[in-house]
C-alpha positions as CSV (number, residue, x, y, z in Angstrom):
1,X,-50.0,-30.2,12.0
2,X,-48.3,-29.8,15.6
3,X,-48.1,-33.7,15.5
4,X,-46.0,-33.8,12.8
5,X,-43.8,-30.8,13.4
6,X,-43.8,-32.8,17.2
7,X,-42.8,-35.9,15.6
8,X,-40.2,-34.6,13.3
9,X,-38.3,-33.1,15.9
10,X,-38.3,-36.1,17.8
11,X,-36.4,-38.0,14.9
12,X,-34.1,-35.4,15.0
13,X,-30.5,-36.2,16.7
14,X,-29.5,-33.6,19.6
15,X,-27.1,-32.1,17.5
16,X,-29.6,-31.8,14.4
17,X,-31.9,-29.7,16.9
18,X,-28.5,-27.6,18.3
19,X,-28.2,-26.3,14.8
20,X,-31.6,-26.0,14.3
21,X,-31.7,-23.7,17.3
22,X,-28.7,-21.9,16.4
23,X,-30.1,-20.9,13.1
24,X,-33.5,-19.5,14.1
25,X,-31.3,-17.6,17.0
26,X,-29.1,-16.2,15.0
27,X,-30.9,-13.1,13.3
28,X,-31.6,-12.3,17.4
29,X,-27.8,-12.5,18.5
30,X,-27.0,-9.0,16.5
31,X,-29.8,-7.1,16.7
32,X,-29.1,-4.5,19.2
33,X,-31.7,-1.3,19.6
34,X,-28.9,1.4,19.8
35,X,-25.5,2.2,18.9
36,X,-25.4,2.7,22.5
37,X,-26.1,-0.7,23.6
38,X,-23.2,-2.1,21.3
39,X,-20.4,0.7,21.5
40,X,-21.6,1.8,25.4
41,X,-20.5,5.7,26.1
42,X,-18.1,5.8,23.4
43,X,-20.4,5.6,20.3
44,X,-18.5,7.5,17.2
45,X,-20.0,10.5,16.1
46,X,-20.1,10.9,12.3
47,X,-20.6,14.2,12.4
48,X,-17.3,15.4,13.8
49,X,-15.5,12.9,11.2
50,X,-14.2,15.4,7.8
51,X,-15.4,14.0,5.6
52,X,-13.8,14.0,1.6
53,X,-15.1,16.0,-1.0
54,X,-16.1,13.6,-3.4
55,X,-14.6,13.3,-6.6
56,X,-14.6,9.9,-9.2
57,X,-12.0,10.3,-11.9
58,X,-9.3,10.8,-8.7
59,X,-8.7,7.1,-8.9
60,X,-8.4,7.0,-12.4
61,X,-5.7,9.2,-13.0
62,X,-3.8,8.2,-10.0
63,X,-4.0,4.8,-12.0
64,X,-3.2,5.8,-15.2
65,X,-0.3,7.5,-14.0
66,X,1.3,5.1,-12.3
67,X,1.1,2.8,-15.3
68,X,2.5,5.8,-17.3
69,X,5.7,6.0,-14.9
70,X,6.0,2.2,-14.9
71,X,6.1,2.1,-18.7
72,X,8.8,4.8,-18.9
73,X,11.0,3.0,-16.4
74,X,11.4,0.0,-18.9
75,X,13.2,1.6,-21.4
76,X,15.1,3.6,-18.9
77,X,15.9,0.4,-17.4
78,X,17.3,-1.7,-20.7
79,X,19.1,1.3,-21.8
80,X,21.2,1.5,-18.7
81,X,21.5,-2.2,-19.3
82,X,22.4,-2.3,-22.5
83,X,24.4,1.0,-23.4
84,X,25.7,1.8,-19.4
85,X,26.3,5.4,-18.5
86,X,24.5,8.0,-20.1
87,X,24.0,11.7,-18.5
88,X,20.4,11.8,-19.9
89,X,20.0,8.6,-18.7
90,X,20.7,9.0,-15.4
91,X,18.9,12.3,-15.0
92,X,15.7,10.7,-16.3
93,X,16.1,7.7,-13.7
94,X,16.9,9.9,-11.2
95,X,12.9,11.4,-11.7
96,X,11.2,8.5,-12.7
97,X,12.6,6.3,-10.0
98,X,11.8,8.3,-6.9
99,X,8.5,9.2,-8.6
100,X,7.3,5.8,-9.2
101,X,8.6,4.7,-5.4
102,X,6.7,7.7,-4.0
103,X,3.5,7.1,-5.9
104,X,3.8,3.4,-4.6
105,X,4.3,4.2,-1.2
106,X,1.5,6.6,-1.9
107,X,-1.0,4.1,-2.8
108,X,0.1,1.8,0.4
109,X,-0.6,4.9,2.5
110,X,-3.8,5.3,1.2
111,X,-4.9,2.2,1.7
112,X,-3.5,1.5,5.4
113,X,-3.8,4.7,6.9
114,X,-7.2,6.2,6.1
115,X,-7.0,10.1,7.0
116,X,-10.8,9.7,8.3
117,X,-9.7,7.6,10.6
118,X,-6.5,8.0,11.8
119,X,-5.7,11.5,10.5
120,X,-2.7,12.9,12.2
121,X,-0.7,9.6,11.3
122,X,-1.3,9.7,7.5
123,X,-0.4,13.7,7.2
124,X,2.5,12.8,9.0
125,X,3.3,9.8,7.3
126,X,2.3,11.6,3.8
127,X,4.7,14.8,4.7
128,X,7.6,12.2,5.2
129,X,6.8,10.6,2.1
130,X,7.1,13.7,0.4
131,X,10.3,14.7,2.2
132,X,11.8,11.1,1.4
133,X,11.1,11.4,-2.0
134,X,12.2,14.9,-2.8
135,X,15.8,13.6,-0.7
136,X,15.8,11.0,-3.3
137,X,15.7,13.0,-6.2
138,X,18.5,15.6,-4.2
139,X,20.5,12.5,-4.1
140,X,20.0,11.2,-7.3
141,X,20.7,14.5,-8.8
142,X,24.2,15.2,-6.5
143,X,25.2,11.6,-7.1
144,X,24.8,12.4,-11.6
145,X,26.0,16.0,-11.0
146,X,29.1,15.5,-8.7
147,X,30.0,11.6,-9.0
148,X,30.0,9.1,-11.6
149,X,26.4,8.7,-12.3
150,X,23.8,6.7,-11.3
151,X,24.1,3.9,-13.6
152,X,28.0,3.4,-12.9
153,X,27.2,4.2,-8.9
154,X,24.8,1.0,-8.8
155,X,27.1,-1.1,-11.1
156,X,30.4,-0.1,-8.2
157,X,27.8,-1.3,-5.8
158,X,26.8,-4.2,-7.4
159,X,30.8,-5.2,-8.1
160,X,31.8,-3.9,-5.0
161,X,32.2,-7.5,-3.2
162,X,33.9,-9.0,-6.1
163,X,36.7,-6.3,-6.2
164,X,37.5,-7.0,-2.8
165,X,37.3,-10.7,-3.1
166,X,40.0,-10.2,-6.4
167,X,42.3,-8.0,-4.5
168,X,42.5,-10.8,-1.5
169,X,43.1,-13.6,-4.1
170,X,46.1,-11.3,-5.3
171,X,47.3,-10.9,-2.4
């Protein structure tokens, strides 16, 4: 049996027994006996990281309201499209809009910025999300209050170049 096994590895080429080596060494490479032999001094300490009370349907709500708010903005959408400015209208968008943007930016937060790992970065970054948000909907609602609406505010913006480019032709 050892002649074979001998004889075999003979035939071999030297880069057919390279791989051969580095697959029976491979389990040995990460094997370490402690934490402390990877990680050295600093070795984390699960204890002291706070840890979320669990809860499952979380996800599934956060889910289902997002599609909710996206499903709402559609008809907001076409009707300022279709009809233009409408008070109702523009109240609603001024909601839903900042809503849906927060509870995107939400989702991105969560994902990125874990608050087990890094958790004075995402309270911070989730307090300015909030504060952004809340601005939004202070704008949105000065802008339909006060001014001309949000549907004719974005369609000034949107014409706003080709105004300018009309009164220069006059001239």
């Amino acid at each position: 049996m050892l002649s074979k096994s001998v004889s075999l590895a003979r035939l071999r080429t030297p880069i057919q027994q390279r791989v051969q080596l580095l697959h029976t060494a491979r389990p040995l490479l990460f094997k370490a006996s402690s934490p402390r032999a990877l990680f050295g001094d600093e070795v984390p300490n699960p204890a002291t990281v706070p840890q979320p009370a669990p809860n499952r349907l979380k996800g599934s709500y956060h889910w289902m309201n997002e599609r909710a708010v996206s499903i709402i903005s559609i008809p907001l959408l076409a009707t300022a499209f279709i009809y233009g400015s409408n008070p109702i209208n523009d109240m609603l968008m001024g909601i839903v809009l900042p809503v849906q943007v927060y509870m995107s930016f939400e989702q991105v937060l969560t994902d990125y910025f874990h608050a087990r790992r890094w958790p004075v970065i995402s309270r911070v970054l989730k307090y300015s999300l909030v504060t952004l948000a809340g601005l939004a909907m202070f704008g949105a609602w000065r802008i339909n209050t006060t001014d001309v609406g949000l549907t004719n505010y974005c369609s000034r913006l949107w014409n706003a170049n080709n105004k300018n480019k009309k009164k220069e032709s006059d001239e």
